[in-house]
C-alpha positions, 0 to 999 in steps of 0.5 A: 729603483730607489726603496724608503720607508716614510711615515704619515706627513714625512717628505721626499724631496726631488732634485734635478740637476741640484734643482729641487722639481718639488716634494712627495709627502705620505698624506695618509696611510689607510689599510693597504692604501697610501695617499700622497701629495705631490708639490713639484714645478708645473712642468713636472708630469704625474701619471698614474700607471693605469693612466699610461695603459690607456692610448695616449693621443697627443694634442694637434695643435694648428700652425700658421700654414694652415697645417698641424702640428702632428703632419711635418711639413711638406709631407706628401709634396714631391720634387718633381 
């Protein structure tokens, strides 16, 4: 784990790859608390870790063949 210190408004960047995924900044420290903000690419995640505690169910997205997307195909279909 990468530790540094960061004062109110300070940035850290966030690079993949040499692609830059966006920008942490320190928005406000109150007390024991820290407000950040984050700038990153759409396709970057942020959970909260208590978030990640709570069952996660993954959407089920309906396909062509009138299956979904969480049932692979020809599941339950036999050979003979």
């Amino acid at each position: 784990m990468l530790v540094i210190s960061r004062f109110p408004n300070q940035k850290v960047y966030l690079f993949e790859g040499g692609q830059l995924l966006g920008t942490l900044c320190v928005v406000e420290i109150r007390g024991l608390q820290v407000r950040l903000g984050f700038d990153m690419d759409p396709y970057v995640q942020i959970t909260r870790e208590e978030l990640l505690a709570a069952p996660v169910q993954a959407p089920v997205m309906p396909m062509a063949d009138g299956g979904d997307a969480a049932t692979p195909p020809n599941q339950g279909a036999s050979d003979g």
